[in-house]
N, C-alpha and C positions, 0 to 999 in steps of 0.2 A: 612801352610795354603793350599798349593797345594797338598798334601796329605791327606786333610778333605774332599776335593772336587771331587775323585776317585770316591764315592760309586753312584755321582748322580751328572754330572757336570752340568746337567741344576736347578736342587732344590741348588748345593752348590755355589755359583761367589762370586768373588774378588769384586762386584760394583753391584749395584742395591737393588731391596727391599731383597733380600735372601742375603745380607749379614752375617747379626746377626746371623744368621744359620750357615753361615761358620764359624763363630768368636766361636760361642757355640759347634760346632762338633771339633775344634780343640784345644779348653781347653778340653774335652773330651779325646781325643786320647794322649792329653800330662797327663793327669789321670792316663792313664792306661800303660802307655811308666813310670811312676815314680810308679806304684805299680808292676810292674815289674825289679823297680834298675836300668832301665835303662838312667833315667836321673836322679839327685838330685833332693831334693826338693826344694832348692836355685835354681836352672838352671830353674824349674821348674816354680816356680813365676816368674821370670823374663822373662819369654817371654811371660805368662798369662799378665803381665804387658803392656809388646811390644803389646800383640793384643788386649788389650782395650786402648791402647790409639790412634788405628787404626780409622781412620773415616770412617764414613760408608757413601758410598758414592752414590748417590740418579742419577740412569741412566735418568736424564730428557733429554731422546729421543725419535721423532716419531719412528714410526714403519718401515719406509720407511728405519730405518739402518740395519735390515733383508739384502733390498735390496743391498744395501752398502757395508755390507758384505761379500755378494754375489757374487758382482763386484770384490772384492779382490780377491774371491778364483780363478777369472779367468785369475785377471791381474795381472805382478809383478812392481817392482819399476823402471825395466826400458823401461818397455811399460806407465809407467803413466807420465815419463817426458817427460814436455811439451805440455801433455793432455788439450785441453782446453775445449770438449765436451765427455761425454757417450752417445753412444745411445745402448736403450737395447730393449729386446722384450717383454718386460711386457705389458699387457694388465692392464689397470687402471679397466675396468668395474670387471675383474677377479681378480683382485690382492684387490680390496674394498672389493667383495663379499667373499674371503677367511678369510680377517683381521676379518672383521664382523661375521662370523659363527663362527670362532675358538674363539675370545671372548667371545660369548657367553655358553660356553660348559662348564658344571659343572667339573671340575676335582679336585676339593676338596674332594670332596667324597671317591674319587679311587686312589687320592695321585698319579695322570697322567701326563704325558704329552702329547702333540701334534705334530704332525709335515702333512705341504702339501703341495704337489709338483704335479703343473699341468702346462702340456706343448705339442707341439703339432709337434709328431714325425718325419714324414714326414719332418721338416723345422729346426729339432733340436732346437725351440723353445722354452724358458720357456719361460710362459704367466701368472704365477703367484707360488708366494710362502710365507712359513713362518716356520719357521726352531725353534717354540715353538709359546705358547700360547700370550706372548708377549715379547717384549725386551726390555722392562721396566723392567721386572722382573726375566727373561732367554732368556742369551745373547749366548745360546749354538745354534748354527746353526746347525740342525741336518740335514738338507737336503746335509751338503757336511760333515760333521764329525762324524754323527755315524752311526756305524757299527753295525748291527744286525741283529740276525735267519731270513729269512725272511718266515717259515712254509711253507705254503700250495700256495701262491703265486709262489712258484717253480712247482707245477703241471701240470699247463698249457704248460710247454716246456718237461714236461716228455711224455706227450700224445701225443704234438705235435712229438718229436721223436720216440713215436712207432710207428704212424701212419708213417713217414718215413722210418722205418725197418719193417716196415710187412705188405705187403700193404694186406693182406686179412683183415685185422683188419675193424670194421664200427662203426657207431654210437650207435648201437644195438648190439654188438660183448659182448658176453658175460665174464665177469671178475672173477676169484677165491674171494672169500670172507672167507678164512679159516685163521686158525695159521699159521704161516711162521716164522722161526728162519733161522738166516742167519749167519753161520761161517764165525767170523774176525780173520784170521791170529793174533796172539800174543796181542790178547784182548777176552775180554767177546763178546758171541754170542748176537748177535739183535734181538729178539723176537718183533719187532712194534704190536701197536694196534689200534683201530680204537678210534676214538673220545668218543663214548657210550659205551666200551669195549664190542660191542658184535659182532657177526660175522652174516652174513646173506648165509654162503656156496658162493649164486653166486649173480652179479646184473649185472645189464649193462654196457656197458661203460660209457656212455651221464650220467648215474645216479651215475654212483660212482665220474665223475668230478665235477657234481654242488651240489653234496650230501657232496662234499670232504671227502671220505672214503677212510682211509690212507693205509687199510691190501690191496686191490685189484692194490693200484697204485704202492705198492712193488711187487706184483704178477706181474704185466705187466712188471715190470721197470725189474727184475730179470728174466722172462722167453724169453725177449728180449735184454737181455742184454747190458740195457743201460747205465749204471755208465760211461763207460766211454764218450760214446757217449757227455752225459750230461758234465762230466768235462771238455769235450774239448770245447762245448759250452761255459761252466763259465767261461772258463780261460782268458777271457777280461776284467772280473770283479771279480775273486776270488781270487786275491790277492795271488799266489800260494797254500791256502790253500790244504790241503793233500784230495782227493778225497773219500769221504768211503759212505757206500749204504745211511747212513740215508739221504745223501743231497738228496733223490726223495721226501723225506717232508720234506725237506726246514730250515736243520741245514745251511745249507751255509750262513754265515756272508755275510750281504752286506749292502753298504748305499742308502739312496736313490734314488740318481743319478745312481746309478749305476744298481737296480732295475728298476729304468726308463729307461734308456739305454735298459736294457733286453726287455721289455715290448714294446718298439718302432720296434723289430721287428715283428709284426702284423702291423707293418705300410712299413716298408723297407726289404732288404736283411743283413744290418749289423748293428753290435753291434755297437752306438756312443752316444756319453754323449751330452746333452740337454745346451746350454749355453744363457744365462742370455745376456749377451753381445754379442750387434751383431754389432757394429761400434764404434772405435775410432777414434775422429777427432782432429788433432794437430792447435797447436797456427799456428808454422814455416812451416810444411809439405804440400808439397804439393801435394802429397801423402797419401789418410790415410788408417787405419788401421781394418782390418776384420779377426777376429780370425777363424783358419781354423778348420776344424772339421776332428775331428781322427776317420776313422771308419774302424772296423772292419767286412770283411766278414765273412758267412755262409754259411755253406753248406745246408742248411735246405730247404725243398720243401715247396714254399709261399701261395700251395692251400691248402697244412693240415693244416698250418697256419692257414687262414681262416675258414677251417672247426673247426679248435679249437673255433677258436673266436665267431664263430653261436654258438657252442654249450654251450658257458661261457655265454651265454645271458639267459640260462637256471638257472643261481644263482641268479637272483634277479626276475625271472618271472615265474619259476615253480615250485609247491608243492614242498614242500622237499631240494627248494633251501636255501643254507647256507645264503643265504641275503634277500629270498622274503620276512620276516618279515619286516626288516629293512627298506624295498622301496617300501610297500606298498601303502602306502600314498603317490607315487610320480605318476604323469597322466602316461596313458598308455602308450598314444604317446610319451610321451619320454623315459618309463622305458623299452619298447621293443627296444629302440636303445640300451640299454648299455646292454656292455658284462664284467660281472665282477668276480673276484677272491677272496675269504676269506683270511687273512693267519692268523693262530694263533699257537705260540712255546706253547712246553708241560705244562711249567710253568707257560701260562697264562700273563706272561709279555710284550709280545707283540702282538698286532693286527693289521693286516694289511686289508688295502681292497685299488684294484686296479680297477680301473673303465674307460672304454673305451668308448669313444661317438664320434661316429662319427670320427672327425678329431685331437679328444683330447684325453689324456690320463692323469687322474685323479687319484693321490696316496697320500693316505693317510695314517698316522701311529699316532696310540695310543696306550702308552706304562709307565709300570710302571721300573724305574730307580733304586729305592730303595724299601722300603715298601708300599706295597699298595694293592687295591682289585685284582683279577685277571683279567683279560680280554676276549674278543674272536674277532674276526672280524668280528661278526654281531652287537656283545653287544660295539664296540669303532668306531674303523676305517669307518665300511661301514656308521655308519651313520652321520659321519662327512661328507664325501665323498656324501649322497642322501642331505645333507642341501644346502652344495655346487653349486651339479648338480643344483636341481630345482631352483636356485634362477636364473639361468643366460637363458635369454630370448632365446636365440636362439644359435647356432652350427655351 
């Protein structure tokens, strides 16, 4: 049964309505494991046997066990002895109006999932989440378990570190827009391309980051040679993975804690994860308990920061921005606050869109698991992320 549920662990669970699913993908797989010899056909029916007479088991939970969840991934079994309160930093007004939007979102159509993660850096706050459409139905927390491309949502720290290595570099600094093949030691050479596979020789800078034009951000990232720069940034959240050029568009696996983490530096000097949990109070103690927050510095200069962040306000409020479709329909006054990010992998399986307002920072992720339509981060994530924004009154 836990190997039916590999290909899509939030469409496959052991409890809830996607049961039957599990139950049917792994008489399936026990098909094709007996027309390959490798079980009998006796061995075979008898576990077809064993998994129907499995009951299928109906998750009659609020949604608030996201949050529950949640609180596990922070606490273990011997911070919760003797637990008599949590207190956490959710925001009720934000945490309704996230339940409420992601409910409502067709993903039938696209065979998707959801995921949103909004928290408020500066205080390492989370103020709201949901780690799938519901958990009634998928009980896969993605906001702390899955790992994935995050695309073009890595851009914004590629720029931010040219601007750090070259200070001639400006807003207006002109960018290469040509072919570029890039020699990998004891692999196939990188040839990138842009999104529309066409080339434009040169563009700007400000236009190639809210344009997200992938050929000009290798051209910067390689004639400043920033790879490494960038891995040693990552390396608080990349799991050791092995460094190589594609991560300037955003092959680097991450979860989204950990993308959130990254993104909170436009708020601070260091890399540190976002916690749910901000007091334990004991029955006996007299004493209690504040989980401390791990964070890691940077070396990074906090004004090209900023100048990044003006210029990301250009994706949802200028011509040609990867999201002004997406957020046109949101008031001015508030769509000239946020400075936001695309991110979409080659294969269209995932979209991201990163959204900063003010004192918040808002991430979203719609992604297909197993089979489904493609995606982008104008056509998923960003407009999870604008239904979100506009419903909450104030900042």
């Amino acid at each position: 049964m836990l190997i039916s549920m590999l290909p899509g662990p939030g469409l496959y669970t052991l409890y809830g309505e996607n049961f039957k699913k599990t139950k049917d993908r792994a008489k399936y797989l026990l098909e094709r494991l007996y027309k390959e010899k490798i079980v009998s056909e006796d061995k075979k029916k008898d576990i077809i046997s064993e998994i129907d007479d499995m009951d299928d088991v109906k998750a009659q939970v609020p949604e608030s066990s996201f949050i529950v969840d949640s609180i596990w991934h922070e606490i273990d079994q011997k911070q919760a002895k003797g637990l008599k309160t949590i207190e956490t930093s959710l925001c009720k007004n934000f945490q309704t109006i996230t339940e409420k939007t992601i409910r409502a979102i067709n993903t039938e159509d696209t065979k998707s999932q959801v995921m949103v993660l909004v928290t408020k850096p500066k205080t390492n706050e989370i103020v709201a989440l949901a780690g799938s459409q519901s958990f009634k139905k998928d009980q896969y927390n993605r906001v702390y378990r899955m790992r994935r491309p995050v695309g073009s949502l890595v851009k914004p720290f590629v720029y931010w570190l040219a601007f750090d290595h070259n200070s001639d570099l400006e807003k207006d600094s002109t960018l290469i827009d040509k072919p570029i093949t890039i020699e990998i030691v004891g692999a196939k050479n990188w040839t990138p391309s842009n999104y529309d596979r066409k080339f434009e020789d040169e563009v700007e800078l400000q236009a190639a980051l809210f344009r997200s034009r992938n050929v000009p951000t290798v051209w910067l990232a390689k004639e400043n040679n920033l790879l490494e720069p960038l891995s040693k940034l990552l390396k608080p959240v990349s799991l050791n993975q092995k460094p190589v050029w594609s991560w300037v568009l955003g092959t680097v696996e991450l979860t989204p804690m950990e993308v959130s983490s990254l993104y909170g530096l436009f708020y601070s000097d260091s890399i540190s994860k976002p916690k749910v949990v901000s007091k334990l109070n004991y029955t006996l103690r007299t004493k209690n308990y504040s989980p401390a927050i791990e964070k890691h510095q940077t070396e990074l200069n906090f004004s090209n920061g900023y100048k990044v962040k003006e210029l990301l306000k250009n994706t949802v409020n200028t011509d040609g921005g990867t999201a002004k479709t997406a957020f046109a329909s949101i008031p001015e006054n508030i769509r000239k606050e946020i400075s936001g990010k695309t991110g979409t992998t080659t294969n269209g399986r995932d979209s991201w869109f990163a959204a900063m307002v003010n004192d918040y920072l808002f991430l979203c992720w719609q992604g297909v698991e197993e089979k489904g339509s493609r995606l982008t981060g104008a056509s998923g994530a960003a407009q999870i992320c604008r239904d979100i924004i506009w419903q909450v009154p104030k900042y």
